[in-house]
N, CA and C atoms of all chains as a GROMACS GRO file, in nm:
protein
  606
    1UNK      N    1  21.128  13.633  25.275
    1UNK     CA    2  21.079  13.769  25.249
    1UNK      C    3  21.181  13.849  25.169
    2UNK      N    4  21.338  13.845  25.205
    2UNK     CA    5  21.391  13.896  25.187
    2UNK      C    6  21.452  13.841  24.979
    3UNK      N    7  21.390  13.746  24.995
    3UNK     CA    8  21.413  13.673  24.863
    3UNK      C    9  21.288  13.737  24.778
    4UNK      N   10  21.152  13.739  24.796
    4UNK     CA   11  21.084  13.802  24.699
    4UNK      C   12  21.130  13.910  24.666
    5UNK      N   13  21.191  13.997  24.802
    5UNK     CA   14  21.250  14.151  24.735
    5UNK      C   15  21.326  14.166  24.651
    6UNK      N   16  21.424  14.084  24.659
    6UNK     CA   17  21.558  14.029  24.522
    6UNK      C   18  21.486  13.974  24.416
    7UNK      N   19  21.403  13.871  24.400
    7UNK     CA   20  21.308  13.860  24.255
    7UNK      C   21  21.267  14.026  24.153
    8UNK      N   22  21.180  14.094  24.294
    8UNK     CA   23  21.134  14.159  24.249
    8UNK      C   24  21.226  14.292  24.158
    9UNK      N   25  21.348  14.345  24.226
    9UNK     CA   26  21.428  14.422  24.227
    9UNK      C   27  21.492  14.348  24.110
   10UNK      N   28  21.521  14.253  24.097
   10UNK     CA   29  21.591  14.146  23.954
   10UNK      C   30  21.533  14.172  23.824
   11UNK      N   31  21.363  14.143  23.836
   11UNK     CA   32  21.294  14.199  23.716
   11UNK      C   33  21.273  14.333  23.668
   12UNK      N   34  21.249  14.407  23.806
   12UNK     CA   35  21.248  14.529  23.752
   12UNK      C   36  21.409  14.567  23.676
   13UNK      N   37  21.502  14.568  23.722
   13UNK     CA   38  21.614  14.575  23.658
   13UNK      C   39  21.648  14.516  23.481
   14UNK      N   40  21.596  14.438  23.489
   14UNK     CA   41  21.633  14.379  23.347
   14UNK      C   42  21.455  14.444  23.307
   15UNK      N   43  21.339  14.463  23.305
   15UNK     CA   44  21.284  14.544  23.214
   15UNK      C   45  21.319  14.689  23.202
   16UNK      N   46  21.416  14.748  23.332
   16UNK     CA   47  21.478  14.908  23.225
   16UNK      C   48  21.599  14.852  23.158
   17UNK      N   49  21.661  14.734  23.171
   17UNK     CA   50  21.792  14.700  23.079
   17UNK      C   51  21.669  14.673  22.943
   18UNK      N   52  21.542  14.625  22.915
   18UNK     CA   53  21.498  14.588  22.793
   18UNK      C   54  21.473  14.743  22.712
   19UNK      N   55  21.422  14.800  22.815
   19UNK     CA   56  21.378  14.901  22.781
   19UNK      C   57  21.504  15.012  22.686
   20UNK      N   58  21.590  15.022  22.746
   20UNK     CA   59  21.714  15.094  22.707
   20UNK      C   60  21.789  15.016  22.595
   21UNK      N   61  21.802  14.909  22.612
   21UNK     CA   62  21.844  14.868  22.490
   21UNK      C   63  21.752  14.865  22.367
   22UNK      N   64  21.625  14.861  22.380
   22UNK     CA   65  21.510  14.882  22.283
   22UNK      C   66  21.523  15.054  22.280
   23UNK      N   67  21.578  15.141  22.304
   23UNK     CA   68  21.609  15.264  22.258
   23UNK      C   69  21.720  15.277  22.218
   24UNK      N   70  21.836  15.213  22.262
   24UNK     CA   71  21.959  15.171  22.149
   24UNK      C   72  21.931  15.171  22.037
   25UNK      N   73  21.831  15.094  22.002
   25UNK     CA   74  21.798  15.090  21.849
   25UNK      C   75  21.701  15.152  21.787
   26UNK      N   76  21.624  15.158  21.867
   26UNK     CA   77  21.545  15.268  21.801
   26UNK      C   78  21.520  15.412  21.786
   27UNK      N   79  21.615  15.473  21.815
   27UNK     CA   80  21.612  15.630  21.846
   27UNK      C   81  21.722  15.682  21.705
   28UNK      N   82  21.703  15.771  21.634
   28UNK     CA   83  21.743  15.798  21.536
   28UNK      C   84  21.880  15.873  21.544
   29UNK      N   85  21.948  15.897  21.633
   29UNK     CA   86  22.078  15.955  21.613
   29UNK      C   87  22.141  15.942  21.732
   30UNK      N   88  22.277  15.924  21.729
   30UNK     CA   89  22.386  15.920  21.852
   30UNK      C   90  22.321  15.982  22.006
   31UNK      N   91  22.308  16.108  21.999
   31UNK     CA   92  22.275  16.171  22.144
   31UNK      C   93  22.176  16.065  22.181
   32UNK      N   94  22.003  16.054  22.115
   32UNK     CA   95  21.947  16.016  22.170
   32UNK      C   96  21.937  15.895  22.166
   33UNK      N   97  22.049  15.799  22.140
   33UNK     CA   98  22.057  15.647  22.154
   33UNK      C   99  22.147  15.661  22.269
   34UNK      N  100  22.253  15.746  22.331
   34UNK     CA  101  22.337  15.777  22.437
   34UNK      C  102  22.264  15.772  22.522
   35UNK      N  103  22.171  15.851  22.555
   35UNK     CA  104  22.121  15.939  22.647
   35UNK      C  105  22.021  15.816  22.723
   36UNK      N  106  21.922  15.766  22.584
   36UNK     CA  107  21.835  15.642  22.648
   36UNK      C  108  21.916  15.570  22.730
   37UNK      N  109  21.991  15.488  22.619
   37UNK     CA  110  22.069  15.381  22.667
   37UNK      C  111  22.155  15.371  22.838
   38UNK      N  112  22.213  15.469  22.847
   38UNK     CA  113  22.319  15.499  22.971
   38UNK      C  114  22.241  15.508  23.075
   39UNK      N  115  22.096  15.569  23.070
   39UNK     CA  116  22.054  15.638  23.209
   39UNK      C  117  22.000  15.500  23.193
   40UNK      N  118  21.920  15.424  23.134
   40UNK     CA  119  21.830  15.322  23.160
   40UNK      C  120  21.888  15.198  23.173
   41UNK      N  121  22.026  15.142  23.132
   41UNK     CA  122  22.090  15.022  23.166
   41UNK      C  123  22.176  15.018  23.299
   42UNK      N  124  22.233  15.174  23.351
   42UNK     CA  125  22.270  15.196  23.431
   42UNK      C  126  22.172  15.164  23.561
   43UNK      N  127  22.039  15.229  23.540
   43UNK     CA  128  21.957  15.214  23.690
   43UNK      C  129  21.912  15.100  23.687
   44UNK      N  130  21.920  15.020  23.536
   44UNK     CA  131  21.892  14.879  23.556
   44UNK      C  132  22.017  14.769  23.607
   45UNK      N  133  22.089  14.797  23.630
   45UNK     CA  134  22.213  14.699  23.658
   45UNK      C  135  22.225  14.758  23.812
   46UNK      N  136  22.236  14.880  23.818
   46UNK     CA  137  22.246  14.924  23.975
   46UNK      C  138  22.118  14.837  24.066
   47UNK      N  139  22.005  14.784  24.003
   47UNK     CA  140  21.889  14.726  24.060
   47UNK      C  141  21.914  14.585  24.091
   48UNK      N  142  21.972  14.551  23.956
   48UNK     CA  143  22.028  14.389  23.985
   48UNK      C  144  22.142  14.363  24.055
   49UNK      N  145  22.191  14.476  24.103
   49UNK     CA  146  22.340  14.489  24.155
   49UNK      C  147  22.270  14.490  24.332
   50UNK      N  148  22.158  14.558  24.307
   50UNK     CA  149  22.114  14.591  24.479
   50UNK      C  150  22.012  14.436  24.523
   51UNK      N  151  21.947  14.396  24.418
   51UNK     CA  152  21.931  14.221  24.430
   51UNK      C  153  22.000  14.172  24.530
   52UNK      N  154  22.162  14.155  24.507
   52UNK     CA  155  22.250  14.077  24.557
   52UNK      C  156  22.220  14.081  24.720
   53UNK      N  157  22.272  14.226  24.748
   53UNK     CA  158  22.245  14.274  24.901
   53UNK      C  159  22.105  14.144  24.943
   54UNK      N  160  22.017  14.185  24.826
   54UNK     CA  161  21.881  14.146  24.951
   54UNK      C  162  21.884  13.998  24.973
   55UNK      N  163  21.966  13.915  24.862
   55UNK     CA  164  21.959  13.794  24.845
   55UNK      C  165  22.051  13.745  24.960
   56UNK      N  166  22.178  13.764  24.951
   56UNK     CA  167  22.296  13.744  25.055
   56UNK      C  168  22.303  13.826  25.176
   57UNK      N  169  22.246  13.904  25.195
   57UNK     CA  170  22.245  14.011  25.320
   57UNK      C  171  22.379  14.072  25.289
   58UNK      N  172  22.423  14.148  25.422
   58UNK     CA  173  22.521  14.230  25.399
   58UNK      C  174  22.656  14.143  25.474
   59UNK      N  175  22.704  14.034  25.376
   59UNK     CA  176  22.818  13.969  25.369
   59UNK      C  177  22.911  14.023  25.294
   60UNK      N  178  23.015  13.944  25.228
   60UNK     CA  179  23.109  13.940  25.141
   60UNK      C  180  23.063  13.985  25.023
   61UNK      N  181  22.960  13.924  24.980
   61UNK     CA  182  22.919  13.945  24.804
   61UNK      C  183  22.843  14.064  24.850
   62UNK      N  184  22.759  14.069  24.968
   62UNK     CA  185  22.664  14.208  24.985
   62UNK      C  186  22.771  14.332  24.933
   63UNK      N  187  22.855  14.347  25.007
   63UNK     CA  188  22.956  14.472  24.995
   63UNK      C  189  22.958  14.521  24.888
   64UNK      N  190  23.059  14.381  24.768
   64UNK     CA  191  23.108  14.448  24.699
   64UNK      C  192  23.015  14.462  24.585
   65UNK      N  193  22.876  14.406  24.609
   65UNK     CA  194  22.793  14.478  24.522
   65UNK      C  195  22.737  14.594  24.546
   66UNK      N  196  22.772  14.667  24.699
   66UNK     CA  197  22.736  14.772  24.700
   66UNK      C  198  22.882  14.872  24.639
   67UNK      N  199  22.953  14.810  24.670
   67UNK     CA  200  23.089  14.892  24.580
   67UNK      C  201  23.091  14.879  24.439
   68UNK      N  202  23.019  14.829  24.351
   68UNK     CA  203  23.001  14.837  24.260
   68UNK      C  204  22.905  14.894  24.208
   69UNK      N  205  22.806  14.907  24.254
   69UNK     CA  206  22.696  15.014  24.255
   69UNK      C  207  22.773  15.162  24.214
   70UNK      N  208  22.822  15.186  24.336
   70UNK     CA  209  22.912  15.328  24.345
   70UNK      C  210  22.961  15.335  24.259
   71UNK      N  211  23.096  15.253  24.192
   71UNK     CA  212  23.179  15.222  24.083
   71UNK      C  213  23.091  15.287  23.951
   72UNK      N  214  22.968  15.196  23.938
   72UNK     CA  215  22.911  15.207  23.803
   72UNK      C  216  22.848  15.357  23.789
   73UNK      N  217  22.796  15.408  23.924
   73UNK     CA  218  22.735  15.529  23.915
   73UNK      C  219  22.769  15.651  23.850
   74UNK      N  220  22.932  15.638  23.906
   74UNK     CA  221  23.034  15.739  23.889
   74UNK      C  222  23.100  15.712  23.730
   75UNK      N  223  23.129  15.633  23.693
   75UNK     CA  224  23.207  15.588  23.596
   75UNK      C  225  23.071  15.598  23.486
   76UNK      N  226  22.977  15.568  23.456
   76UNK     CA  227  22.900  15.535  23.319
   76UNK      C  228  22.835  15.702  23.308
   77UNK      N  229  22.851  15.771  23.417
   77UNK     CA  230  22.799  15.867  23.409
   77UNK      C  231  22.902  15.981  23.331
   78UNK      N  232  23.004  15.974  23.367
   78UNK     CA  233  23.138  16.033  23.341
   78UNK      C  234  23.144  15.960  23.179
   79UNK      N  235  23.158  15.852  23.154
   79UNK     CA  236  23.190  15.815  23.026
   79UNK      C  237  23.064  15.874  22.940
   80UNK      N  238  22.961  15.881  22.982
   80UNK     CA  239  22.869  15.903  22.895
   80UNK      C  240  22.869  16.039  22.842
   81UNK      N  241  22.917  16.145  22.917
   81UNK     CA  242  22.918  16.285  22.889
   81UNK      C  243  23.056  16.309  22.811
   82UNK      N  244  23.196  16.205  22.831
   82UNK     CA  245  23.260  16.215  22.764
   82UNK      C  246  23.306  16.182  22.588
   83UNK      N  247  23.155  16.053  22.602
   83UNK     CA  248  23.155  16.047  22.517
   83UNK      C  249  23.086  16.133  22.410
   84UNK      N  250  22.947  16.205  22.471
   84UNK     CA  251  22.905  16.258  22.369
   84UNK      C  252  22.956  16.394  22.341
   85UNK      N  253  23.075  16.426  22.438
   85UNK     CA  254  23.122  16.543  22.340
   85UNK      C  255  23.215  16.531  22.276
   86UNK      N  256  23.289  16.398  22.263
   86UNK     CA  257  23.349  16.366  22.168
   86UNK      C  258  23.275  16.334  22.022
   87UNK      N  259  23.134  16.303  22.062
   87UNK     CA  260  23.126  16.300  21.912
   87UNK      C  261  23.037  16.408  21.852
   88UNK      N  262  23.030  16.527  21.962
   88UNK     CA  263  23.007  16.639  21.864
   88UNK      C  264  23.104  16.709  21.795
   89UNK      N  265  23.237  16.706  21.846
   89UNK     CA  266  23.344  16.743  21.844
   89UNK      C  267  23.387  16.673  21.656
   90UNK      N  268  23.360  16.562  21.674
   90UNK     CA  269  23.417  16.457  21.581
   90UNK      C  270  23.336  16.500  21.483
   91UNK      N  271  23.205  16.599  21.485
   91UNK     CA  272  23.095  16.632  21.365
   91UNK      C  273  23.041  16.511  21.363
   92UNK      N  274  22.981  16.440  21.453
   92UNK     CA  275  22.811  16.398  21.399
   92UNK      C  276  22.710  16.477  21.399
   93UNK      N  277  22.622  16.523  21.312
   93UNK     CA  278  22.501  16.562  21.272
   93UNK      C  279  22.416  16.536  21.391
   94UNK      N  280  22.315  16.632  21.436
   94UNK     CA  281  22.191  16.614  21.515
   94UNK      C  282  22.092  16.567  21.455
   95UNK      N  283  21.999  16.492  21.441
   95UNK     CA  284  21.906  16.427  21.407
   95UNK      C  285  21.774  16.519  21.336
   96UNK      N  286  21.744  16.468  21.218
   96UNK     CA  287  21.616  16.601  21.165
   96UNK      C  288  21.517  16.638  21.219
   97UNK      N  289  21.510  16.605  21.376
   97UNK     CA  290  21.403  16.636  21.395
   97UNK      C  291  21.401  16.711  21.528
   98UNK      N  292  21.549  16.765  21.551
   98UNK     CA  293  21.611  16.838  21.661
   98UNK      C  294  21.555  16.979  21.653
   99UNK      N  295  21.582  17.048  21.714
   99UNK     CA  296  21.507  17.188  21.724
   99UNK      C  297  21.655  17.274  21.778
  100UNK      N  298  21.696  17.216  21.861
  100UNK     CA  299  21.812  17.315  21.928
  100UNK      C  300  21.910  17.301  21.923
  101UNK      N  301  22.063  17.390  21.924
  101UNK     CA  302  22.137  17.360  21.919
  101UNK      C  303  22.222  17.423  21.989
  102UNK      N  304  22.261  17.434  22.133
  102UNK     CA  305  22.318  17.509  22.237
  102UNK      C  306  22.445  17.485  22.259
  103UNK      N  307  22.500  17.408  22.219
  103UNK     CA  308  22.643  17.362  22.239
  103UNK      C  309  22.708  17.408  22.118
  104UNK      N  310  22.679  17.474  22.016
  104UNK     CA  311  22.761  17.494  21.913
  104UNK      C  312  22.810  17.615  21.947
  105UNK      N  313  22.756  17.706  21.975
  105UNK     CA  314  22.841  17.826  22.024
  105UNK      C  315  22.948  17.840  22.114
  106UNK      N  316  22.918  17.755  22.228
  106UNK     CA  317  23.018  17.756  22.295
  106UNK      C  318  23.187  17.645  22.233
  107UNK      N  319  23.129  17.567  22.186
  107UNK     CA  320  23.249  17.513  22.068
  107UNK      C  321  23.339  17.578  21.989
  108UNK      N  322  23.240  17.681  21.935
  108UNK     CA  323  23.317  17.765  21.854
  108UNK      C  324  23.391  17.846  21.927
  109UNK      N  325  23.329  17.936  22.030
  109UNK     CA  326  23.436  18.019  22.158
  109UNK      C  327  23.564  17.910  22.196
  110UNK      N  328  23.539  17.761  22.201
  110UNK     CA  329  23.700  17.721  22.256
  110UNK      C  330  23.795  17.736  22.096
  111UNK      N  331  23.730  17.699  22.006
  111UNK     CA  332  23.826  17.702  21.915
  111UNK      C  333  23.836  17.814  21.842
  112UNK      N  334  23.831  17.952  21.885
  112UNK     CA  335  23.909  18.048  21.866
  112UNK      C  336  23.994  18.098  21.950
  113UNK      N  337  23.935  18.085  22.077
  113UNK     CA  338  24.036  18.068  22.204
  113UNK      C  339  24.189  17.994  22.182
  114UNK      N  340  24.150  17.900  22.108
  114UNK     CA  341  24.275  17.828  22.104
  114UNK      C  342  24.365  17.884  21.985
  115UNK      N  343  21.173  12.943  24.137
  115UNK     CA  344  21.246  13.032  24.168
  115UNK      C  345  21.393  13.036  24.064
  116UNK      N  346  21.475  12.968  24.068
  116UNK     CA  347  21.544  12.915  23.993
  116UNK      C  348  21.532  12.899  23.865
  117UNK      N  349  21.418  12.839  23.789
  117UNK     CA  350  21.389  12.873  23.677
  117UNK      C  351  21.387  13.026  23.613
  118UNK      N  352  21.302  13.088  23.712
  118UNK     CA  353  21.275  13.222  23.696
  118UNK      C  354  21.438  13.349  23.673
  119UNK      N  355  21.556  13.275  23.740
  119UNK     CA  356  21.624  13.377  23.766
  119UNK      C  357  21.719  13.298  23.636
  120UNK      N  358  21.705  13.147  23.605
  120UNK     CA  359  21.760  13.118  23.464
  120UNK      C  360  21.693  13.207  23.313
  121UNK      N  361  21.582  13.237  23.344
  121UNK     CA  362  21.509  13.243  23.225
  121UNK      C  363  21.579  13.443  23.255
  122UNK      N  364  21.577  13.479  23.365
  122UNK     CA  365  21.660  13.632  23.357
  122UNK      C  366  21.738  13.644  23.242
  123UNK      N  367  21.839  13.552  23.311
  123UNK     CA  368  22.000  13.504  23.301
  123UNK      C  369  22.016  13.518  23.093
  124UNK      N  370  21.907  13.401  23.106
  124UNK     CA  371  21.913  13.412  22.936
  124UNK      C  372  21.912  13.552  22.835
  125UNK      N  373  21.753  13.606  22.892
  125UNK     CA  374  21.674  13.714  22.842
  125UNK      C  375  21.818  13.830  22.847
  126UNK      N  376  21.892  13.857  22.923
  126UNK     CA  377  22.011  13.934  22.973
  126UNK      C  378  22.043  13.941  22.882
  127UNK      N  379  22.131  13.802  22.838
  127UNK     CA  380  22.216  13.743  22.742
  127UNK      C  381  22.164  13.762  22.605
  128UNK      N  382  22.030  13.778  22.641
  128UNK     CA  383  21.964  13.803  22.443
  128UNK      C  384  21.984  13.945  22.387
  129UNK      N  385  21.966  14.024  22.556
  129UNK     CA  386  21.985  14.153  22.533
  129UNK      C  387  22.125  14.266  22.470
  130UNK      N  388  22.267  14.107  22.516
  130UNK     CA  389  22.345  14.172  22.438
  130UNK      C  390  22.378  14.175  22.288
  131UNK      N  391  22.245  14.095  22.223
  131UNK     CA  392  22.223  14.089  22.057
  131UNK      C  393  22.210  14.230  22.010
  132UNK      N  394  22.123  14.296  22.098
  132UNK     CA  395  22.060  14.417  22.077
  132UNK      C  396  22.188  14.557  22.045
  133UNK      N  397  22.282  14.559  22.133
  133UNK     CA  398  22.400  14.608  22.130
  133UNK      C  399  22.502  14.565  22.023
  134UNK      N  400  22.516  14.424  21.983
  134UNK     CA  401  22.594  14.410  21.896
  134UNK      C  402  22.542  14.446  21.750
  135UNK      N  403  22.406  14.457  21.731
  135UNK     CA  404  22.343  14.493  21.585
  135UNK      C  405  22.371  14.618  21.606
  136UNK      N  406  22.370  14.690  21.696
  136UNK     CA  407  22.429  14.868  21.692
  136UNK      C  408  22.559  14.879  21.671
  137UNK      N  409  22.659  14.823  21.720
  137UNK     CA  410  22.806  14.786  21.706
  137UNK      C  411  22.808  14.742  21.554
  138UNK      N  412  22.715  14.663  21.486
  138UNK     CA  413  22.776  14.599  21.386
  138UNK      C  414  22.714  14.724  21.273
  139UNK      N  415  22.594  14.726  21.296
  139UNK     CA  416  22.563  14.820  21.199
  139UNK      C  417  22.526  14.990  21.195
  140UNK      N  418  22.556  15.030  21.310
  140UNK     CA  419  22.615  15.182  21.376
  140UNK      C  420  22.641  15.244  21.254
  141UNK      N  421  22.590  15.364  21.235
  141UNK     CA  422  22.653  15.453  21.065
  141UNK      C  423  22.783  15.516  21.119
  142UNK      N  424  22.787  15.545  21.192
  142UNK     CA  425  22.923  15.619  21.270
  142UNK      C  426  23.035  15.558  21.358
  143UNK      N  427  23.138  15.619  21.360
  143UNK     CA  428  23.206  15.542  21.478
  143UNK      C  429  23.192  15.557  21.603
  144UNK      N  430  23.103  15.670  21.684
  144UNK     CA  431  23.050  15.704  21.825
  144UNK      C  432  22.928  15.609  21.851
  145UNK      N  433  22.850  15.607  21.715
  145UNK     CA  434  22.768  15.491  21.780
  145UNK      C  435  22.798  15.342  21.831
  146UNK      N  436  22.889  15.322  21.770
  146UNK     CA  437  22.992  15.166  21.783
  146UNK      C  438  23.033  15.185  21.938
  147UNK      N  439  23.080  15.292  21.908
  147UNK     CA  440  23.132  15.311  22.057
  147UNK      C  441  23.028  15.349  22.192
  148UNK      N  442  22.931  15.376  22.173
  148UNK     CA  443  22.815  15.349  22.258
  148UNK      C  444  22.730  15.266  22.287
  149UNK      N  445  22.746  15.131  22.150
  149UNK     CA  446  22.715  14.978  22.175
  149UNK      C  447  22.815  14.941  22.234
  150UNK      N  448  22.915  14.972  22.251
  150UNK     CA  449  23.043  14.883  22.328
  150UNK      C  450  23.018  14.913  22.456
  151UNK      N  451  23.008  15.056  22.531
  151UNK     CA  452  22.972  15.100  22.598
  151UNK      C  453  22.880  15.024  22.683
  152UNK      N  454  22.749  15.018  22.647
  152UNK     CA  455  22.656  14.925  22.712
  152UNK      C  456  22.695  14.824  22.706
  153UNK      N  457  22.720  14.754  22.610
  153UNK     CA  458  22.784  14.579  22.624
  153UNK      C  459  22.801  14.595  22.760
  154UNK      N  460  22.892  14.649  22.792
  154UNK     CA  461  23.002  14.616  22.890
  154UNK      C  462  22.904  14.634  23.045
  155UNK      N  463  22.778  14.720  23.017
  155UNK     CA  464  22.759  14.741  23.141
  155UNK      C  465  22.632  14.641  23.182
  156UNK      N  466  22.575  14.569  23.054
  156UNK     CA  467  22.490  14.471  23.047
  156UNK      C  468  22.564  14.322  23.100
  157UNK      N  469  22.719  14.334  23.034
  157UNK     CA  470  22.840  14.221  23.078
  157UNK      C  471  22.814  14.165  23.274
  158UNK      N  472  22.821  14.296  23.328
  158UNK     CA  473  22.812  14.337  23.509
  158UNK      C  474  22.689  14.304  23.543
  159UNK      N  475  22.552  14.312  23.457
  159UNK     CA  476  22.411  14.255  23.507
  159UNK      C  477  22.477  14.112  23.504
  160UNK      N  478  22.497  14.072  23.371
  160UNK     CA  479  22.539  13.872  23.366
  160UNK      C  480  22.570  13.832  23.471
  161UNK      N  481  22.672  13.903  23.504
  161UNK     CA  482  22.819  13.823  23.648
  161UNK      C  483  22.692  13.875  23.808
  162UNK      N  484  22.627  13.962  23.784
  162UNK     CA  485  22.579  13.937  23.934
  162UNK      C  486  22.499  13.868  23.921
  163UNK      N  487  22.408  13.814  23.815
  163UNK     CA  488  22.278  13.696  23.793
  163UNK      C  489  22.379  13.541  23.831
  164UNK      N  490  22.446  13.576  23.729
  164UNK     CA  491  22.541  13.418  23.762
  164UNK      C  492  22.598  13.447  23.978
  165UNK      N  493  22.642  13.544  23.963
  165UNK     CA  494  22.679  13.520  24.081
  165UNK      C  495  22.528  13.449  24.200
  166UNK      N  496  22.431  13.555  24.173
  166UNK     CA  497  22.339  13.476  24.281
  166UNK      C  498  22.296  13.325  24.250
  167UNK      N  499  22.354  13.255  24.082
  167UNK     CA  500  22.269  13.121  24.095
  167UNK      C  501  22.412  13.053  24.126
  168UNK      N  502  22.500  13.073  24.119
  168UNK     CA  503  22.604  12.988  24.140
  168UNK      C  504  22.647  13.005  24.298
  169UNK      N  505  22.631  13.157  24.366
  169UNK     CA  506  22.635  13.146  24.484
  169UNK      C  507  22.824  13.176  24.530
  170UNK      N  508  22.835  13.160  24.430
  170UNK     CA  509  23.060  13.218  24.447
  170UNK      C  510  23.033  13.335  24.455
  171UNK      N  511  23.162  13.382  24.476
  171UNK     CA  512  23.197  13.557  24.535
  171UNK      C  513  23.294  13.607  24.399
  172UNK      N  514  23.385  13.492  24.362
  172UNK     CA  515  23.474  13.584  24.276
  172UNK      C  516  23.402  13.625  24.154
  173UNK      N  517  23.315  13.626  24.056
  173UNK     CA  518  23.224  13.623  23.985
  173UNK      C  519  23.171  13.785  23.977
  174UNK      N  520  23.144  13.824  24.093
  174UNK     CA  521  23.107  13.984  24.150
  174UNK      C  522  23.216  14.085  24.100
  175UNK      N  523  23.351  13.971  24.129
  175UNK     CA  524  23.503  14.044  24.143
  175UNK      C  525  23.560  14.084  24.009
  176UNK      N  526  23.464  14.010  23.891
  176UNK     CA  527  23.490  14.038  23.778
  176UNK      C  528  23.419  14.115  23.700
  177UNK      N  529  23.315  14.125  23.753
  177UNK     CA  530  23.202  14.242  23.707
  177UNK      C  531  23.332  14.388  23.786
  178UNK      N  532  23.349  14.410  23.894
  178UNK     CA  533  23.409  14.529  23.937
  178UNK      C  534  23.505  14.542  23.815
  179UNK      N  535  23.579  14.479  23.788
  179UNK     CA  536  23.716  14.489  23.705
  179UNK      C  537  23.641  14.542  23.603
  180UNK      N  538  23.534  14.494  23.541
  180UNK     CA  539  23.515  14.499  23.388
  180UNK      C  540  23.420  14.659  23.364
  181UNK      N  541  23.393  14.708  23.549
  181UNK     CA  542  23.361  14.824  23.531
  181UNK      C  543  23.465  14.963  23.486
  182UNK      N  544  23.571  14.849  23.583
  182UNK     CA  545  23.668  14.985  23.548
  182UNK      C  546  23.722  15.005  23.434
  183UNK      N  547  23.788  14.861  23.393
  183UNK     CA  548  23.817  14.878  23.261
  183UNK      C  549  23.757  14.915  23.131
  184UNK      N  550  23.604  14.878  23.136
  184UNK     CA  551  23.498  14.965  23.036
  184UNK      C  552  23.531  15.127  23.025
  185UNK      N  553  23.516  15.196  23.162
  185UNK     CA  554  23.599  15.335  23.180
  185UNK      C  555  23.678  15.363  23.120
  186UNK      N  556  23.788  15.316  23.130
  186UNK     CA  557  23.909  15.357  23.075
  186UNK      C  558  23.910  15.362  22.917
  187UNK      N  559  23.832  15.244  22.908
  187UNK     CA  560  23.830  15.242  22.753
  187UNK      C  561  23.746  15.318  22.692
  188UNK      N  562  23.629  15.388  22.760
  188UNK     CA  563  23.529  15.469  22.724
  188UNK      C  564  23.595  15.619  22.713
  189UNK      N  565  23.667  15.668  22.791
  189UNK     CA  566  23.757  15.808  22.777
  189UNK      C  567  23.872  15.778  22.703
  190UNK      N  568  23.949  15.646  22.760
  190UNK     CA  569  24.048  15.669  22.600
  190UNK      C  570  24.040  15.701  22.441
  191UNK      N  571  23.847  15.624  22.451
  191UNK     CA  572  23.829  15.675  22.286
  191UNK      C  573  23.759  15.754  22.282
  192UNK      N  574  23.676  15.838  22.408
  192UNK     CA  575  23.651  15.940  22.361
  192UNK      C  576  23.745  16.115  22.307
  193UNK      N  577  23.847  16.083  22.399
  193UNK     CA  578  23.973  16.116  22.386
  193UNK      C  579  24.014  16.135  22.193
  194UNK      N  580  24.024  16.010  22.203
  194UNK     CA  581  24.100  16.001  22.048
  194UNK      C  582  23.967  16.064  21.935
  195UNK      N  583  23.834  16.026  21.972
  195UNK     CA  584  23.738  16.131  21.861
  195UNK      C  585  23.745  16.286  21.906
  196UNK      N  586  23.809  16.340  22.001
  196UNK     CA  587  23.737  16.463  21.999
  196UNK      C  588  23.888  16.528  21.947
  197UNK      N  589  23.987  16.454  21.914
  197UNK     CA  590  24.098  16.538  21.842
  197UNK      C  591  24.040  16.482  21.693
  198UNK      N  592  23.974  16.426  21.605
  198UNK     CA  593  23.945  16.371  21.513
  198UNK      C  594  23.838  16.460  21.416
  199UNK      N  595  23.823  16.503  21.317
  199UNK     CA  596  23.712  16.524  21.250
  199UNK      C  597  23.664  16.435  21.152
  200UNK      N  598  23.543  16.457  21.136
  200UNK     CA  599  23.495  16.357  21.018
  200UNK      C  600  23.472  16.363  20.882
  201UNK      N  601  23.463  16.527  20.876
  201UNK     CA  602  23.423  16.580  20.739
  201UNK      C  603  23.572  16.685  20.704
  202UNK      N  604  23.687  16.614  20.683
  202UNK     CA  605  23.817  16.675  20.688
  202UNK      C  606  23.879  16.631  20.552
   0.00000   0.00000   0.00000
């Protein structure tokens, strides 16, 4: 029983890893290839990561795939926001078909501040 | 059953094509750096698929490492673009 749940939890995981990486490429500018990509490979690996548990129970490998869960949660989430304000920072362009632009003002307030 | 979690295993592995055509052909250097990004976190799906068909523990132990170290490397360069401009 506990093995169909790990099948099932396995596939679903790798179709949001297809899914997100099929917005990797297809989304027309940095933010929204970020934004797909991170949230959707993330809840897909955290799925194949929670597999393990159902497959092995809560042994040795159970654990530290639940410690890695945590690990990835915290960390891809953090890199992801760091990264994209590094590359507004760096001047990449928003995409032509953006409408808003809320973060530029406050950019400009740090760098007169400074 | 086994078949099924080989044919994952592969499909995974095809998926990090998808990341390296963004890495290779990225117009920018943040996008490179956001195919690297995922690589790494698609790398941690691999090692727990291999881990359940092979059934070892240390395998898991290298997915953890490669989380952290993806981190580090993800703020060190975001770090180095946000002192950087592009149109300078």
């Amino acid at each position: 029983m506990s093995s169909i749940i790990g099948i099932v939890l396995l596939s679903t995981g790798f179709i949001f890893n297809l899914i997100g990486c099929i917005g990797l490429i297809r989304f027309p500018d940095v933010y929204n290839r970020l934004q797909a990509a991170t949230k959707c490979v993330t809840l897909g690996t955290c799925s194949i990561l929670l597999s393990l548990v159902f497959f092995f129970g809560i042994s040795e490998i159970g654990i530290k795939a639940i410690v890695a869960i945590s690990l990835l949660f915290l960390s891809s989430m953090v890199g992801a926001h760091a990264l994209s304000r590094g590359a507004y920072i760096f001047g990449v362009e928003l995409g032509e078909k953006s409408v808003i632009d809320d973060y530029k003002d406050q950019v400009e307030k740090e760098d007169t501040k400074e | 059953m086994n078949t099924l979690l080989h044919i994952i295993l592969y499909a995974q592995i095809g998926l990090c094509s998808f990341c390296l055509y963004r890495i290779i052909k990225g117009p920018t250097i943040p996008d490179r750096m956001v195919g690297i990004d995922i690589f790494g976190i698609l790398v941690v799906g691999i090692c727990a698929i291999l881990a359940i068909i092979t059934g070892r523990i240390f395998i898991i132990d290298i997915g953890i490492v490669w989380i952290i170290l993806s981190f580090i490397g993800t703020l060190t360069l975001a770090k180095y673009l946000s002192k950087k401009k592009l149109h300078e």
